[in-house]
Every structure is written in structure tokens, then in C-alpha cells.
DRENPA-3360 file (N, C-alpha, C; in nm, 2 decimals, always signed):
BEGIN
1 = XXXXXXXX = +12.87/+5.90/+5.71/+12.86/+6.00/+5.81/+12.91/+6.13/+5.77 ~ +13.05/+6.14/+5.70/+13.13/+6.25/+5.65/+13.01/+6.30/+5.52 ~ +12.94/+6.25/+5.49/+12.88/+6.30/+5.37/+12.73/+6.33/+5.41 ~ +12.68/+6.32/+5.50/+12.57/+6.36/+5.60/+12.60/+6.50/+5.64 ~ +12.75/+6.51/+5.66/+12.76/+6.68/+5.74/+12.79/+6.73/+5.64 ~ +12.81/+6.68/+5.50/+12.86/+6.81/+5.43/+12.72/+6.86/+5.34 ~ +12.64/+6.73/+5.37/+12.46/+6.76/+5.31/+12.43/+6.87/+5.41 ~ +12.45/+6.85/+5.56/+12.39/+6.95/+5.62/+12.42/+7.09/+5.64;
9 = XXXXXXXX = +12.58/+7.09/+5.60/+12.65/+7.19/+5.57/+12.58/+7.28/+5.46 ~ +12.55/+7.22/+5.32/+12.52/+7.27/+5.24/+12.37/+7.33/+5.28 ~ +12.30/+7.27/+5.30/+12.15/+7.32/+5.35/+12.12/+7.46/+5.43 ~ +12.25/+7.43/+5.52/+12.25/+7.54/+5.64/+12.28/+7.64/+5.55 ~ +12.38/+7.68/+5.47/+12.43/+7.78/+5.41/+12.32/+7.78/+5.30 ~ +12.25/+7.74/+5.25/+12.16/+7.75/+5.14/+12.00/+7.82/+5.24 ~ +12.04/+7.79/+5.34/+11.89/+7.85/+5.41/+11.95/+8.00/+5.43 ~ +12.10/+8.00/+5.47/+12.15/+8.18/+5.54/+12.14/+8.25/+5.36;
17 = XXXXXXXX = +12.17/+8.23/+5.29/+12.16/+8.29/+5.15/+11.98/+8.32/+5.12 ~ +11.90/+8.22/+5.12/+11.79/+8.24/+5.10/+11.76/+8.34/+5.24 ~ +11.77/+8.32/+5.36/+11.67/+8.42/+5.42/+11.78/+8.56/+5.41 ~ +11.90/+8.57/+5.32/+11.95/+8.73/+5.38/+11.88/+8.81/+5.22 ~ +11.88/+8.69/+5.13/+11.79/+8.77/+4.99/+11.65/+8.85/+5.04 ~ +11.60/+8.73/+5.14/+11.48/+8.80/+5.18/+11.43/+8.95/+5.22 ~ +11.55/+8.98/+5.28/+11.59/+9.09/+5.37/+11.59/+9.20/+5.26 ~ +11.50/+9.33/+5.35/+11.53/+9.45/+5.18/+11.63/+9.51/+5.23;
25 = XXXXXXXX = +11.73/+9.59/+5.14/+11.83/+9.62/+5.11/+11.79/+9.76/+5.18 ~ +11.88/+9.82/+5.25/+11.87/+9.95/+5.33/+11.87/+10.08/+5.20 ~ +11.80/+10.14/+5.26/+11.78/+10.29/+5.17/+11.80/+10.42/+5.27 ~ +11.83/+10.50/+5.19/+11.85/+10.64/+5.26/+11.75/+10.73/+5.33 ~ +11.80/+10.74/+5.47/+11.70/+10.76/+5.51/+11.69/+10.96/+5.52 ~ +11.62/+11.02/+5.58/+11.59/+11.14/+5.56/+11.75/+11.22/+5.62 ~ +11.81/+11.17/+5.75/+11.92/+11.22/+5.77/+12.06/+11.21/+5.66 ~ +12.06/+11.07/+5.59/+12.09/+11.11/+5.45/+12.10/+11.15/+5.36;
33 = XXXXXXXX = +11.97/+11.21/+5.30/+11.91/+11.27/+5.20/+11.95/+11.43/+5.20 ~ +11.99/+11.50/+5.39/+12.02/+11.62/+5.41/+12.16/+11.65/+5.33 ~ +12.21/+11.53/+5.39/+12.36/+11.59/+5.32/+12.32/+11.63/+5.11 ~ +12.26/+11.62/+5.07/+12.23/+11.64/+4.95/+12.24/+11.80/+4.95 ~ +12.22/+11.90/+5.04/+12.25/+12.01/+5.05/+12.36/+12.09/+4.94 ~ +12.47/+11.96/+5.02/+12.63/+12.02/+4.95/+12.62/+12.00/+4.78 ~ +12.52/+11.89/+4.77/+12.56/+11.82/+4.61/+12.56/+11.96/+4.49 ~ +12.66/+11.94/+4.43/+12.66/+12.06/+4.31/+12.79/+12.06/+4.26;
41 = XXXXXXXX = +12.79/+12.21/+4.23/+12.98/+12.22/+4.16/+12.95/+12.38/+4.21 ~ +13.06/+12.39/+4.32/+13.05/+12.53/+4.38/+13.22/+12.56/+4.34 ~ +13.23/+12.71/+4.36/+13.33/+12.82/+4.34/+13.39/+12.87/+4.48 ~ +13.48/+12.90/+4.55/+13.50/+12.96/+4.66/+13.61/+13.06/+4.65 ~ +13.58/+13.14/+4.77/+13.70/+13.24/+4.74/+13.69/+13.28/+4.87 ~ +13.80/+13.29/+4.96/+13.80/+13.36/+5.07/+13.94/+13.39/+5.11 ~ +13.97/+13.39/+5.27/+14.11/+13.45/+5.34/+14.14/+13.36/+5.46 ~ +14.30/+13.30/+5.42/+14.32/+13.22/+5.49/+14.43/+13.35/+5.60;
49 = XXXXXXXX = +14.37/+13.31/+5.72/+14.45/+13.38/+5.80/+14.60/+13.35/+5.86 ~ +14.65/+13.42/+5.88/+14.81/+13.40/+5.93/+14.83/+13.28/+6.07 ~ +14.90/+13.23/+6.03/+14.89/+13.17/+6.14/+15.00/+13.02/+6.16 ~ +14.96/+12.93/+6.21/+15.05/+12.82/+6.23/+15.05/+12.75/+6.05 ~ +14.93/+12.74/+6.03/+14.92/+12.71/+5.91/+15.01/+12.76/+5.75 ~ +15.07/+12.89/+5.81/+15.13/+12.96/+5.67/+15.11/+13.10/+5.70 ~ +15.15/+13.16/+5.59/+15.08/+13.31/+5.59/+14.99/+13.32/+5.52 ~ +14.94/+13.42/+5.57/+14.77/+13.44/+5.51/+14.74/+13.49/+5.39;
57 = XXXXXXXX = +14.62/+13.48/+5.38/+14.64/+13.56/+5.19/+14.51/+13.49/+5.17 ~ +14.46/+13.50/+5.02/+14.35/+13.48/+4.92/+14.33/+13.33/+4.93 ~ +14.27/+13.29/+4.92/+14.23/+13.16/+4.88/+14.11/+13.17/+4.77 ~ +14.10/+13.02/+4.63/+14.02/+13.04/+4.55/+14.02/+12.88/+4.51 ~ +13.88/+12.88/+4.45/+13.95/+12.69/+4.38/+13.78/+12.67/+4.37 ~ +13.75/+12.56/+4.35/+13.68/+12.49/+4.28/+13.62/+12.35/+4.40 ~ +13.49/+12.31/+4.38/+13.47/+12.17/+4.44/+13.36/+12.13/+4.36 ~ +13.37/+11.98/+4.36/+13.27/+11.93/+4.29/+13.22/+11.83/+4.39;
65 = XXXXXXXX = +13.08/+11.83/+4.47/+13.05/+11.76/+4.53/+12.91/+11.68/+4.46 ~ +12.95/+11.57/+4.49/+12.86/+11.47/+4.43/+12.79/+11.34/+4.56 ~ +12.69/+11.25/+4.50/+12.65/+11.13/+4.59/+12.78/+11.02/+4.53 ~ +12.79/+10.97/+4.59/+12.83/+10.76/+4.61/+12.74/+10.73/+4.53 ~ +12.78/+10.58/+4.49/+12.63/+10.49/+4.45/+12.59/+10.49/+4.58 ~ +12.44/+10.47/+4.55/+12.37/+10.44/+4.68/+12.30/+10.53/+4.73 ~ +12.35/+10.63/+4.71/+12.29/+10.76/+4.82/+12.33/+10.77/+4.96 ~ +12.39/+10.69/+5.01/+12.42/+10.70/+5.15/+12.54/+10.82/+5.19;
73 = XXXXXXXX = +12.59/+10.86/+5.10/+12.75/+10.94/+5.12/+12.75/+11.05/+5.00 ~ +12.84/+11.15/+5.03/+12.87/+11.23/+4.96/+13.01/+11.20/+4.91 ~ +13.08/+11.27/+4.83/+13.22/+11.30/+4.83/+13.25/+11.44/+4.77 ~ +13.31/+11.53/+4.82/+13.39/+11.64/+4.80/+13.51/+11.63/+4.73 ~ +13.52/+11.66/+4.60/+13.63/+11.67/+4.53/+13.72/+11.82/+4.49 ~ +13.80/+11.89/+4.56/+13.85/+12.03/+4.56/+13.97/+12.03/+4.50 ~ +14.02/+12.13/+4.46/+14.08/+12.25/+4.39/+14.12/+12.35/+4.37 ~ +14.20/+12.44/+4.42/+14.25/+12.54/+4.49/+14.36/+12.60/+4.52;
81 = XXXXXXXX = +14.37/+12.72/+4.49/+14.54/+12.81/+4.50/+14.49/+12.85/+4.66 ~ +14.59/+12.89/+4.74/+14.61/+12.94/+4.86/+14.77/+13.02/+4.88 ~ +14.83/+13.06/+4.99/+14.93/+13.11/+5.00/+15.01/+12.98/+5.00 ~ +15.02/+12.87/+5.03/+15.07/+12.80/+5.04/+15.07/+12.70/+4.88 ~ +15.05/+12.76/+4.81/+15.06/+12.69/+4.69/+14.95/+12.58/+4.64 ~ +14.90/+12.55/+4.55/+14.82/+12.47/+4.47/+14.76/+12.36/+4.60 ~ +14.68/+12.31/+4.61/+14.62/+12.22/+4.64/+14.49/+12.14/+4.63 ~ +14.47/+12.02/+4.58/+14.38/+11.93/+4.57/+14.35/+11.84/+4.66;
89 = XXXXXXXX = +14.22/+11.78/+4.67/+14.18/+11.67/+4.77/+14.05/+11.66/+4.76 ~ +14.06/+11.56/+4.84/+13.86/+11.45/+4.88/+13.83/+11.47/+5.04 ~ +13.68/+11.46/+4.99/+13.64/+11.45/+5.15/+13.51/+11.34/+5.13 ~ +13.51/+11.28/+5.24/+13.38/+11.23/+5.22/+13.27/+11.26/+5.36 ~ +13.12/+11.29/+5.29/+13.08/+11.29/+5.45/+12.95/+11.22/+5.46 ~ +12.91/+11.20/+5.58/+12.84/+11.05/+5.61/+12.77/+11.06/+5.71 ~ +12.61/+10.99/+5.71/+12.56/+11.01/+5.83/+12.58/+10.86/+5.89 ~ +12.62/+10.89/+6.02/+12.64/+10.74/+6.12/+12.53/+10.72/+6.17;
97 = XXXXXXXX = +12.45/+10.59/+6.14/+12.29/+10.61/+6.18/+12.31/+10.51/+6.34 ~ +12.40/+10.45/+6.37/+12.43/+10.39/+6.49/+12.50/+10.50/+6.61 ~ +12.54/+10.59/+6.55/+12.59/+10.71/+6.64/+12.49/+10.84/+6.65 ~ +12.39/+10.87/+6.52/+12.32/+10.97/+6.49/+12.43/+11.07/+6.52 ~ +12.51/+11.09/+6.41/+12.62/+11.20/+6.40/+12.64/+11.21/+6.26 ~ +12.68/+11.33/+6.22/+12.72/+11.33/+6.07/+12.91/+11.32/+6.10 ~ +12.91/+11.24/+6.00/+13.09/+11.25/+6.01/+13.15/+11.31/+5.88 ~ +13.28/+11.31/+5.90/+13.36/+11.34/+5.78/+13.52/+11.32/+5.80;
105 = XXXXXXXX = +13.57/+11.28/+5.73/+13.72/+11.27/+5.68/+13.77/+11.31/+5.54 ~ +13.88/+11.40/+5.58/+13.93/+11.46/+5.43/+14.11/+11.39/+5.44 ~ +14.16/+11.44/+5.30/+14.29/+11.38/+5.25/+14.33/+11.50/+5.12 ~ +14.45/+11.54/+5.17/+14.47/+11.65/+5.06/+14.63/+11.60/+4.93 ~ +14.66/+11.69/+4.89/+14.81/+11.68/+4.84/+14.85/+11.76/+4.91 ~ +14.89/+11.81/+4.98/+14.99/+11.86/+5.08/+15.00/+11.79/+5.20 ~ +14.93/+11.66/+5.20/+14.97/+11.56/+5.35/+14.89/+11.60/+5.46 ~ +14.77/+11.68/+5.44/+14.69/+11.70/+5.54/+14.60/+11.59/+5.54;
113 = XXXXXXXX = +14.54/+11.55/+5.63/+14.40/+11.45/+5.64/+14.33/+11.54/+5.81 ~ +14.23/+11.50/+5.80/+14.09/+11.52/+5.91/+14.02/+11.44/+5.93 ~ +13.95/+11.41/+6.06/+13.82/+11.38/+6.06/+13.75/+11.44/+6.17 ~ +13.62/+11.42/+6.20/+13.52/+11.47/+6.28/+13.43/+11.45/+6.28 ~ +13.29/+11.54/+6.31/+13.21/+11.55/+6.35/+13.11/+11.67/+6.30 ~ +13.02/+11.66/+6.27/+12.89/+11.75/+6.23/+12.78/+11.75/+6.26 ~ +12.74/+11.87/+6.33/+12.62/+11.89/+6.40/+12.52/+12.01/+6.29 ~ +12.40/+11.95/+6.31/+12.33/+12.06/+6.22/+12.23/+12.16/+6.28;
121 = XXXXXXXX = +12.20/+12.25/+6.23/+12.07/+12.32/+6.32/+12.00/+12.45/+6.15 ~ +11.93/+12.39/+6.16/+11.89/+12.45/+6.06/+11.95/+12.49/+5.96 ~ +11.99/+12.59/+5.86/+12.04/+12.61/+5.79/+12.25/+12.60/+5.83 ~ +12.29/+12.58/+5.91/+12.41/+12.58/+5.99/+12.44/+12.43/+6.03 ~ +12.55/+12.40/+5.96/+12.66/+12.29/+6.00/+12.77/+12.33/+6.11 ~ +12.79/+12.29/+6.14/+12.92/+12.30/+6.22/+12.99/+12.17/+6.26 ~ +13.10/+12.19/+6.23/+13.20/+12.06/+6.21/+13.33/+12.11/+6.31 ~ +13.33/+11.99/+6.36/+13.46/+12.00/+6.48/+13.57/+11.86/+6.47;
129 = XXXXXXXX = +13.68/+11.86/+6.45/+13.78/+11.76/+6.41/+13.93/+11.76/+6.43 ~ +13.98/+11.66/+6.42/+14.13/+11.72/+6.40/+14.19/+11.69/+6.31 ~ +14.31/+11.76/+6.29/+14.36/+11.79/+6.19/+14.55/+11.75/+6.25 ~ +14.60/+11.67/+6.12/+14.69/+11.64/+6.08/+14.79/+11.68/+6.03 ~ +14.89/+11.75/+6.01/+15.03/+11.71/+5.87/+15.16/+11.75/+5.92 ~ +15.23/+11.59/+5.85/+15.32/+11.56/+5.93/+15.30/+11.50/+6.01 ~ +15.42/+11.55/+6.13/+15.35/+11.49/+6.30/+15.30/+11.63/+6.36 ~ +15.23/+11.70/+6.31/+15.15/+11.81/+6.36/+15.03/+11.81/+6.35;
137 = XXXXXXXX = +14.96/+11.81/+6.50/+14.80/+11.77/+6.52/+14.75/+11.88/+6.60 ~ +14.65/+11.97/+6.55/+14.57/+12.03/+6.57/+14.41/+12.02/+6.58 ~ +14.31/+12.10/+6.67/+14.20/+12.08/+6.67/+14.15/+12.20/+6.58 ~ +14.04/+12.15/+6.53/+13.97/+12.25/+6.41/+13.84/+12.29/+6.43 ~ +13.75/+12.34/+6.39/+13.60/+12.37/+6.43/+13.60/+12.45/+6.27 ~ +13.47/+12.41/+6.22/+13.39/+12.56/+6.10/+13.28/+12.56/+6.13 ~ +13.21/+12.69/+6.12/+13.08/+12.72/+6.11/+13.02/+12.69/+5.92 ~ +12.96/+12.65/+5.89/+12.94/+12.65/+5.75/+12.79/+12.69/+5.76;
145 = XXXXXXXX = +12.76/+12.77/+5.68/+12.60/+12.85/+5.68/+12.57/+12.86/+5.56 ~ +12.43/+12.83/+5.55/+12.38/+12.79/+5.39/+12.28/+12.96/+5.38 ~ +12.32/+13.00/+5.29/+12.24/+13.15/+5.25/+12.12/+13.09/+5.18 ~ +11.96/+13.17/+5.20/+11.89/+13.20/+5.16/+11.89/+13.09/+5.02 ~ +11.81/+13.02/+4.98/+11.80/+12.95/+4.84/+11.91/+12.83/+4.84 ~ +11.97/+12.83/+4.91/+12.07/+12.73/+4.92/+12.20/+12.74/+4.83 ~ +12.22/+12.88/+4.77/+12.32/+12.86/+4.62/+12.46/+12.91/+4.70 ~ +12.46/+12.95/+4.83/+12.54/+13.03/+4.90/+12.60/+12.95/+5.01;
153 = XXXXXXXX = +12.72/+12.97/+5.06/+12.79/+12.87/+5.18/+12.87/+12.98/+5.25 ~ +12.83/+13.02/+5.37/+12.96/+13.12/+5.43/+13.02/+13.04/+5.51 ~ +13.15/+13.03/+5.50/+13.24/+12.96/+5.61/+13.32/+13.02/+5.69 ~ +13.35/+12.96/+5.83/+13.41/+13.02/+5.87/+13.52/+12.94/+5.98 ~ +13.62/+12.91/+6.02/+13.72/+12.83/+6.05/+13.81/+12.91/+6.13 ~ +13.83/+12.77/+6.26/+13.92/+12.81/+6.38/+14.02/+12.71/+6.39 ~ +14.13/+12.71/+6.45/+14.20/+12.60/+6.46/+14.23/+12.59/+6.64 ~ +14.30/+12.53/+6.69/+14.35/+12.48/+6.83/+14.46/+12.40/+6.90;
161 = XXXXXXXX = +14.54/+12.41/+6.94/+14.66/+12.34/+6.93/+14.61/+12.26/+7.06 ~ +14.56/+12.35/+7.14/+14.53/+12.29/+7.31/+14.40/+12.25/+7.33 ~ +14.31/+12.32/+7.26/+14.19/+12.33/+7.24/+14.11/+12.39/+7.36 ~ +14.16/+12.44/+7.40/+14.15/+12.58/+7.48/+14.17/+12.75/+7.40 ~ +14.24/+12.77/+7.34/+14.28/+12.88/+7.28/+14.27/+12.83/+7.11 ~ +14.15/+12.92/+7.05/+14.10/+12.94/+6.95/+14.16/+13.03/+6.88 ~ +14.19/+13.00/+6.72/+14.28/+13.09/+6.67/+14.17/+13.12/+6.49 ~ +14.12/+13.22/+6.42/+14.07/+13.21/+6.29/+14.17/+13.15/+6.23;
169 = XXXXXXXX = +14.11/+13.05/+6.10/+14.23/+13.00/+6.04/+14.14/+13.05/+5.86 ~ +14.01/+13.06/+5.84/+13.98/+13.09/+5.73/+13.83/+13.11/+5.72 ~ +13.84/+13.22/+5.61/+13.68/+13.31/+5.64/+13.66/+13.29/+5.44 ~ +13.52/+13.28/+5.45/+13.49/+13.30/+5.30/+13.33/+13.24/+5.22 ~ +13.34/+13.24/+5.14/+13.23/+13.20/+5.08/+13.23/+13.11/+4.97 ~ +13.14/+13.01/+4.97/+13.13/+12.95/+4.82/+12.97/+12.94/+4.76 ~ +13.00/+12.94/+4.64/+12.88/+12.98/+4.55/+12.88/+12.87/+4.43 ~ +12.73/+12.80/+4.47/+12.70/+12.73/+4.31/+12.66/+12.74/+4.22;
177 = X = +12.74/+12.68/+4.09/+12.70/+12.71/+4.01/+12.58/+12.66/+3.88;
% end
């Protein structure tokens, strides 16, 4: 009897392996493929404004945005002086096909992390999220606008403590190369 259930055992699991082979393997669909937008190795330079964040000043640095295997994801890899001294980090961003939302979550060296949300409208992202470091939690919003040919990114960044009262946190541009 004991060797009856483990025949049937085996069968059963030998039928769920055969029919999930059967199954094709998901591919990227068009709302994936947009994020391809960012893919490159862009330059930025802008002005981080005064504020809860630090004092304000120059900002410059470097990103290397690339695909995942797969094609389904991006990752942002950055680089960067600011007033606040050197900083590096990742982002990754993602379209949620069970939410139809673009998302994202970043992680810096200076102990910041985010995540959110991305809405698109033509040439224009806009991303709304919050933001971390320490035990200090703020609400964020950017406009990000793709120039003409696509080689151009103007950004533009608000922060929120209440999320009522909007404050600039950084203006600028990046350019690929």
C-alpha cells in the first residue's frame, strides 16, 4: 500500500513538471521595453537646493543604467559629488504588470533608500515615493523629462515632510553619452 502512494506521488509530480515545461516562459511586454528609455551611461550635473537635506550647492556624477537578464528590469548604477560629500548607489525600476504601475527602489552610501511609483505621459516620468535616512522619512516627487532625441533628461525634485507643503530639493540635467 505504502509503495502505491509513493508511485502515485511520483507520477503526480512528474505530470506538474511536464505540464509547467509546457508553459512558455514570459517575455517583455511593451510596458517593459519603455523603461529601455533610461538604458545608456549618462553624465549629470545640476543644484541641489538648501534645505532639510544639507546645503545646497553643485551636484555632478555619473550613472550607468543597464537591463537585468531577462529584460524585465532596469538597474541604475550612480556616482556623484554633491555638498554633502561623495555618494554612490543602485536603483532598480520595474514595471508591475498586476498593478500596471512602474515602480522603483533606490539604496545609497549615505543610508538613504526610496521607493515609489511612476507615472508616464509621453515624453515625462514622474515619480512619487518616500524617502528614508536614519529615522528620517520624507515624501519626494520628480518630474524627469526626456529632450528631443532622447540623449537629454531634465529633472526636477521636491521633497515633503507633511506632504502638504512642497519644498525644491534638486534641479538639473543629464546627458548621454
Amino acid at each position: 500500500m505504502r509503495r502505491l502512494a509513493v508511485i502515485a506521488a511520483v507520477m503526480s509530480l512528474c505530470s506538474a513538471v511536464v505540464g509547467a515545461q509546457k508553459q512558455e516562459m514570459p517575455k517583455p511586454g511593451p510596458e517593459h521595453q519603455r523603461l529601455g528609455a533610461f538604458v545608456g551611461n549618462w553624465t549629470f550635473d545640476g543644484q541641489m537646493k538648501p534645505g532639510p537635506m544639507g546645503p545646497g550647492g553643485k551636484v555632478t556624477g555619473e550613472d550607468r543604467i543597464e537591463w537585468t537578464p531577462g529584460n524585465f528590469f532596469i538597474q541604475r548604477s550612480f556616482e556623484g559629488k554633491s555638498p554633502m560629500g561623495e555618494v554612490k548607489g543602485i536603483e532598480i525600476y520595474a514595471y508591475d504588470a498586476a498593478k500596471k504601475v512602474y515602480t522603483f527602489n533606490s539604496f545609497d552610501s549615505i543610508g538613504m533608500m526610496g521607493s515609489g511609483t511612476m507615472a508616464v505621459e509621453g515624453n515625462t516620468w514622474t515619480a512619487t515615493g518616500t524617502s528614508t535616512m536614519g529615522a528620517t522619512v520624507w515624501r519626494d516627487r520628480c518630474k524627469l523629462e526626456f529632450g528631443t532625441g532622447g540623449s537629454t533628461l531634465m529633472v526636477k525634485c521636491e521633497m515633503s515632510t507633511d506632504g502638504k507643503e512642497w519644498a525644491p530639493t534638486f534641479e538639473g540635467t543629464a546627458t548621454k553619452k
